[in-house]
C-alpha positions in Angstrom: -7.6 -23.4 8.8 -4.4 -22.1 7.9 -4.8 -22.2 3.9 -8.2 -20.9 4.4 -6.8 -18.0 5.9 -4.0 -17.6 3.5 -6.4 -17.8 0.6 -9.0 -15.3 2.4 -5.4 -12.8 2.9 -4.5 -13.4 -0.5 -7.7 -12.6 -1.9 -8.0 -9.2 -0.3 -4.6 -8.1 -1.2 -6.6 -7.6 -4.5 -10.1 -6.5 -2.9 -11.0 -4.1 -0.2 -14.1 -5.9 0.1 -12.4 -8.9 0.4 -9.9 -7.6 2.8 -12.7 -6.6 5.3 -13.9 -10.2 5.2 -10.8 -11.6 6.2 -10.4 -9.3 8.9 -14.0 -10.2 10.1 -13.5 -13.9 9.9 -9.5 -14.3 11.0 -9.4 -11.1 13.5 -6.4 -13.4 15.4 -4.7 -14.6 12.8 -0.8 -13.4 12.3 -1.7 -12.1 9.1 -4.9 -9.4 10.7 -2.4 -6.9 11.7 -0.4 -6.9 8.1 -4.2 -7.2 6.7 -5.2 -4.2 8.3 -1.9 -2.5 7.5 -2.6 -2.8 3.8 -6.0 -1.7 3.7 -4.8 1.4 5.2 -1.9 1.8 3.0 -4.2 1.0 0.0 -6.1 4.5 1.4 -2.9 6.3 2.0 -1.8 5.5 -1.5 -5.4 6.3 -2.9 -4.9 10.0 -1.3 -8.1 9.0 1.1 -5.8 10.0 4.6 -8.6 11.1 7.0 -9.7 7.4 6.4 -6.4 6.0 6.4 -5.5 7.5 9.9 -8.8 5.8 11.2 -7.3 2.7 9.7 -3.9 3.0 10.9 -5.0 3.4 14.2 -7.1 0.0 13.8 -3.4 -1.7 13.7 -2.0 0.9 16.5 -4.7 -0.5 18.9 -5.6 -4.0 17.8 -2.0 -5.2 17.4 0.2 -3.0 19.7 2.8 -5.3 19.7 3.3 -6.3 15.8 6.0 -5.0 14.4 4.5 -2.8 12.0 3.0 -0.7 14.9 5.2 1.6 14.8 4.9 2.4 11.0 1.3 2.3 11.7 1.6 4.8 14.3 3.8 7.5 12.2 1.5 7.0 9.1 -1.5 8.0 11.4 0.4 11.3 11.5 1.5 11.4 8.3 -1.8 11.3 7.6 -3.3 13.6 9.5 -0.6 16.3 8.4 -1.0 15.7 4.9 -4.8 17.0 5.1 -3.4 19.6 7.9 -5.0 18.4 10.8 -2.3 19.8 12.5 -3.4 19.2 16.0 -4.2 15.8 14.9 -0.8 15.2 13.3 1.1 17.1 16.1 -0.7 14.2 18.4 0.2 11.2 16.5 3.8 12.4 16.3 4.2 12.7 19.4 2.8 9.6 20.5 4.8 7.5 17.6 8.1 9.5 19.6 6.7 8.6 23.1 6.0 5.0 22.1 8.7 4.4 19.7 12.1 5.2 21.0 14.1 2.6 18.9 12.3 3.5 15.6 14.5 4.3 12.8 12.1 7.3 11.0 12.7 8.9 14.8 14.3 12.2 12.9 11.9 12.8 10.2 9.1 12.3 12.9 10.8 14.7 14.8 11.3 16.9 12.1 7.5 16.9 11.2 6.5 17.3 14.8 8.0 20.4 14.7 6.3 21.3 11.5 3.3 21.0 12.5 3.9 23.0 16.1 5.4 25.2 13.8 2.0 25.7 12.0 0.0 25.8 15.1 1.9 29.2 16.2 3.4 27.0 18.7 7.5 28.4 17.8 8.6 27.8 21.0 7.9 24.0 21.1 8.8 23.9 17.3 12.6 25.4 17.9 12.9 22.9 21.2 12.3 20.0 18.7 14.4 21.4 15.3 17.1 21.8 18.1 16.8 17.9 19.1 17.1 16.8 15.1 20.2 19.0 15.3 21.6 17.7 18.8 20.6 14.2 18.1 20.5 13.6 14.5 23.4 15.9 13.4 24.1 13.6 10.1 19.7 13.0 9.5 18.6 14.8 6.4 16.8 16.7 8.5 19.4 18.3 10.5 20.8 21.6 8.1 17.0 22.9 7.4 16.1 22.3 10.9 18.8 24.6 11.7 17.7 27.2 9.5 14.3 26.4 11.1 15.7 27.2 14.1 16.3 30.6 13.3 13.0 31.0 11.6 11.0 30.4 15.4 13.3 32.6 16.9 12.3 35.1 14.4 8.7 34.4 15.0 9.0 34.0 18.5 10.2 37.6 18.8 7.5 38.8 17.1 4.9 37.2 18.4 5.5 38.2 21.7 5.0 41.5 23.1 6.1 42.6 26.6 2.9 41.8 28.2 3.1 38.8 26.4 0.1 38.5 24.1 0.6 37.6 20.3 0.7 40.2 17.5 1.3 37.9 14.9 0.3 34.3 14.0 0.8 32.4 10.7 -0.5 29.1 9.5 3.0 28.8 6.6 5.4 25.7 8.3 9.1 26.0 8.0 11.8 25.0 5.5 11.4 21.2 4.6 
């Protein structure tokens, strides 16, 4: 059974069509979450993202305990913010943050959390999270723009609220990368 599988996993490494029979027949095996992984990656790559977050999620929630979860988890997002679907994205962050504490990509996810709060008008929440890149991840290549990103909510902040507190001003551009 095992060289059946490996041959079925092998053969869809070089055919989607393939790959979606292995996963069909072998939806146990070790190999179904790295399988799935790689189908989703092959849409990532391929620019497809809206159908690569679908399949990202496939590994998030079929195999929650692989170790690829995780990357699973942050590409969803990735995803999602590269066609900005930034509620979407904003999500998927923040559940890769929630779920992930030990991950190693926890500053960039930060750092793009922020982004997209930042273009969802939400300043407030976006400053809060640039300040944790800076407080946390002082030496991240994230830290000096989130700084400066820092300064760009306040900015905004300021003038999107009025004194009885309703906005004046909105925009959809994210901060400094």
């Amino acid at each position: 059974r095992k060289s059946l599988e490996m041959s079925y996993y092998q053969a869809g490494l070089e055919n989607s069509l393939l790959m979606q029979e292995f996963l069909a027949r072998f939806p146990e095996s070790e190999l179904a979450a790295e399988a799935q992984f790689d189908k989703a990656q092959k849409l990532f790559e391929d620019k497809q993202y809206e159908r690569a977050a679908v399949e990202f999620q496939k590994v998030v929630v079929n195999f929650p305990k692989s170790e690829i979860a995780g990357d699973a988890q942050l590409l969803t997002a990735e995803s999602y913010a590269n066609i900005k679907l930034w509620t979407e994205a904003k999500n998927s962050y923040q559940k890769f943050l929630d779920y992930y504490p030990k991950h190693p990509q926890r500053p960039g996810a930060y750092f793009n959390l922020a982004t997209a709060q930042f273009n969802l008008g939400d300043f407030e929440a976006a400053r809060k999270n640039f300040q944790v890149i800076v407080d946390s991840f002082p030496n991240s290549e994230f830290a000096k723009n989130s700084a400066k990103n820092i300064q760009i909510c306040l900015k905004k902040t300021i003038k999107t609220d009025t004194p009885s507190g309703s906005s004046t001003e909105t925009s959809n551009k994210g901060g400094e990368q």
